[in-house]
N, C-alpha and C positions, 0 to 999 in steps of 0.2 A: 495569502496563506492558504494552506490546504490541511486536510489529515486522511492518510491512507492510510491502512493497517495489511498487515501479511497472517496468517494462523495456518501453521504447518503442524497437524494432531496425526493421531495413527493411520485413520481411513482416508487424510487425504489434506487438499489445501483451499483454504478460502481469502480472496484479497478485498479489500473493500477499499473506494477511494470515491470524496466527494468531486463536483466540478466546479467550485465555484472559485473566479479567481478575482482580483481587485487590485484595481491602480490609480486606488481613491477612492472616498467614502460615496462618489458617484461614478464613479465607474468600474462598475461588477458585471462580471460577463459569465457564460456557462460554457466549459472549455474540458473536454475528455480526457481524463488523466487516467488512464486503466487501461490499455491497450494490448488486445490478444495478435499471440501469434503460435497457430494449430497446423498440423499436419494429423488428423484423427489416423490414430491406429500407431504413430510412429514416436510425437511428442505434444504436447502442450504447454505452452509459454506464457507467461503474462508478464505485464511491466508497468508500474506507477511511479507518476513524479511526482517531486515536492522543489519549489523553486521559483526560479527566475522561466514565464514560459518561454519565453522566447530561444532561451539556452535549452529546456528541454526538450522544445520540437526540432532544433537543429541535431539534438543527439538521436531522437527517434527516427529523422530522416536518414542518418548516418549509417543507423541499424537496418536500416530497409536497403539503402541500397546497399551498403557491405562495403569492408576492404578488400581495395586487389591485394592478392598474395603475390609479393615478386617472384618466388620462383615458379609458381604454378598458372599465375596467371588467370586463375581462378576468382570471385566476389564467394566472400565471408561474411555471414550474417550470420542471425539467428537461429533462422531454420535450416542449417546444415553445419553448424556447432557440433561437434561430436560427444560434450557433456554439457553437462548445466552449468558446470567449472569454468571452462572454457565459454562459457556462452557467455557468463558474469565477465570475465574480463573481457570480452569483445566491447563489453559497455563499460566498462571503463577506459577501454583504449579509444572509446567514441568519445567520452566526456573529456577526455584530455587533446584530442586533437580539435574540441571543438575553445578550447583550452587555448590553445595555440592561436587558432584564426581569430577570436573575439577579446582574448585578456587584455589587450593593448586600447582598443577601442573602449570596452567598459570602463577601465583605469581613466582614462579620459574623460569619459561623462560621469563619473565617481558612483559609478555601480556594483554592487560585488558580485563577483562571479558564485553563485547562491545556487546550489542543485543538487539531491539526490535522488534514488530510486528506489523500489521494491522490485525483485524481480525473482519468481517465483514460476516451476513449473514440475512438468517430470518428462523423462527421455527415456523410450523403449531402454531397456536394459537397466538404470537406475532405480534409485527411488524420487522419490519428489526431494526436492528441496529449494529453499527459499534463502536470500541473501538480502543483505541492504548496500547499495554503491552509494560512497561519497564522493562529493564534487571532487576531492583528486585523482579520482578513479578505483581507489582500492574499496574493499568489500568485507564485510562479515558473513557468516552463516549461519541462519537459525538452529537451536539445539533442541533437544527431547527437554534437556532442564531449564529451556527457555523457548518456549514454544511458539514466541509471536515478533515482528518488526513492526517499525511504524516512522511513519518520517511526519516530518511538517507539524504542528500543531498537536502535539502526542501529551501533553503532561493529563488534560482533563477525561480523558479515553482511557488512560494506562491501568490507575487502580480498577476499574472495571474487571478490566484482564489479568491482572497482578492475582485478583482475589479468584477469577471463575474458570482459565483455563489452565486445561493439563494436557502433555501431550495422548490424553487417552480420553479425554473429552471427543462425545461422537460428533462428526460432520457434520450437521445442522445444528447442533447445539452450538457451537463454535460461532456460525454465521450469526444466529441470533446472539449470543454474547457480542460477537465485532458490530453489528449495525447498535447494539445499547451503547456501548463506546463509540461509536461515532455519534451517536445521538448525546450522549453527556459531553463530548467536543463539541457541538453545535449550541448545544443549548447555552455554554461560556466562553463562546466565539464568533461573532456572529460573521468572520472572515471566511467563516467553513459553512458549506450550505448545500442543499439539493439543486438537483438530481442526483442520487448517488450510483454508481457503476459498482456492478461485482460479478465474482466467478468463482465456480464453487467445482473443484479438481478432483475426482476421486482417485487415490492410487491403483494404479496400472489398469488404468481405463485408457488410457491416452486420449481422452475427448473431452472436451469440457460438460462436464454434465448440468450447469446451470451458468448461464451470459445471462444478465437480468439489469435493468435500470429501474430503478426504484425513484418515480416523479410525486413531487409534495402533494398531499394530501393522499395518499398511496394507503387502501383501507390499513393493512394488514402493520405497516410502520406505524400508522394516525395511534392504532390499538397499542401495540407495544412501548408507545413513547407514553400512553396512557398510564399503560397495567404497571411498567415501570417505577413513574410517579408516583404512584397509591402504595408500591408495594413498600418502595424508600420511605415514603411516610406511617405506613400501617408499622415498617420493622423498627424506628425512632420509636415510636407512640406505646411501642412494645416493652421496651427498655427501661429500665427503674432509671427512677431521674436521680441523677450524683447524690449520694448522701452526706458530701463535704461539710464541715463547718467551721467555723474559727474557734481554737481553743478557747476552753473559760477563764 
């Protein structure tokens, strides 16, 4: 299990995704699911999986090397996508041919073919924007009246963001709301776990303004997953207790 979140607000974009992965309550490994792909000055890419790894590093690898184009003869990737539009479906055109080579062999060892992604950037000339690709390869698009994605392990993270972001929420206030949802996903999961990976996009920057690993015991998290705690408890303890009673 994983949980990765997307948050695309006015000033810009931040993704966050843990690394922790499990194929057994003993065997837990730490595996990078947050994966940039920059050109500073031209575009900025990023891309998180949620899934079967092994189906998402065959798609990762797919997107690096590219499809040939038959009539040009040309390799299609990422970073020579001519929109974000086009970028999105180049990943889904990866997840369905990887669709192709693997469905027959999973079906056989009774595995499901299990995988989506975040994938989030901006291209000289656009604005930012952020998508989520599912395992059949089609795609949504984040909106201003729904300003955030999230794949994998989303239920105990979501009211978090349900209640604190707007798409006019500032650029670091975003990051800190998304690391407390991942942190209230961790705290009722213990499938989701550090190190966490992030990246924090400003609009028409074209450069990633913050790539950052965030490793446990990490002061500035240790505090936050603190101040969080006391504060959840200080706003209960604030609360008039129900005045319900049973009729007389």
């Amino acid at each position: 299990m994983t949980y990765c979140c997307g948050i695309l607000v006015r000033d810009g974009l931040v993704m966050i995704a843990d690394t922790r992965t499990n194929a057994g309550l003993d065997n837990i490994s730490v595996f990078r699911k947050l994966h940039t792909f920059e050109l500073p000055g031209e575009r900025v890419m990023a891309i998180s999986s949620s899934g079967n790894l092994s189906l998402s590093q065959s798609v990762q690898s797919i997107l690096q090397e590219g499809f040939e184009n038959p009539e040009t003869g040309a390799r299609e990737t990422l970073l020579n996508a001519p929109t974000m539009f086009q970028a999105a479906q180049r990943i889904g055109r990866a997840i369905r041919a990887v669709h192709v080579t693997d469905e027959a062999a999973l079906q056989a060892a009774d595995v499901k073919f299990d995988i989506s992604f975040l994938f989030g950037g901006q291209i000289k000339g656009e604005r930012p924007r952020l998508f989520m690709v599912y395992s059949a390869g089609n795609f949504i698009e984040c909106t201003i009246d729904t300003p955030y994605l999230q794949i994998g392990e989303h239920k105990y993270g979501k009211p978090v963001l349900d209640r604190a972001i707007t798409h006019d929420t500032d650029l670091y206030d975003a990051l800190k709301i998304g690391l407390i949802s991942v942190d209230s996903t961790m705290r009722s999961n213990l499938s989701v776990g550090m190190p966490l990976d992030l990246l924090v996009l400003r609009s028409d920057t074209y450069a990633a303004e913050l790539i950052y690993r965030i490793e446990p015991g990490e002061p500035y998290f240790q505090d936050m997953r603190q101040r969080w705690s006391a504060a959840l408890r200080a706003a209960h303890l604030d609360i008039q207790r129900p005045p319900y009673k049973n009729p007389v």
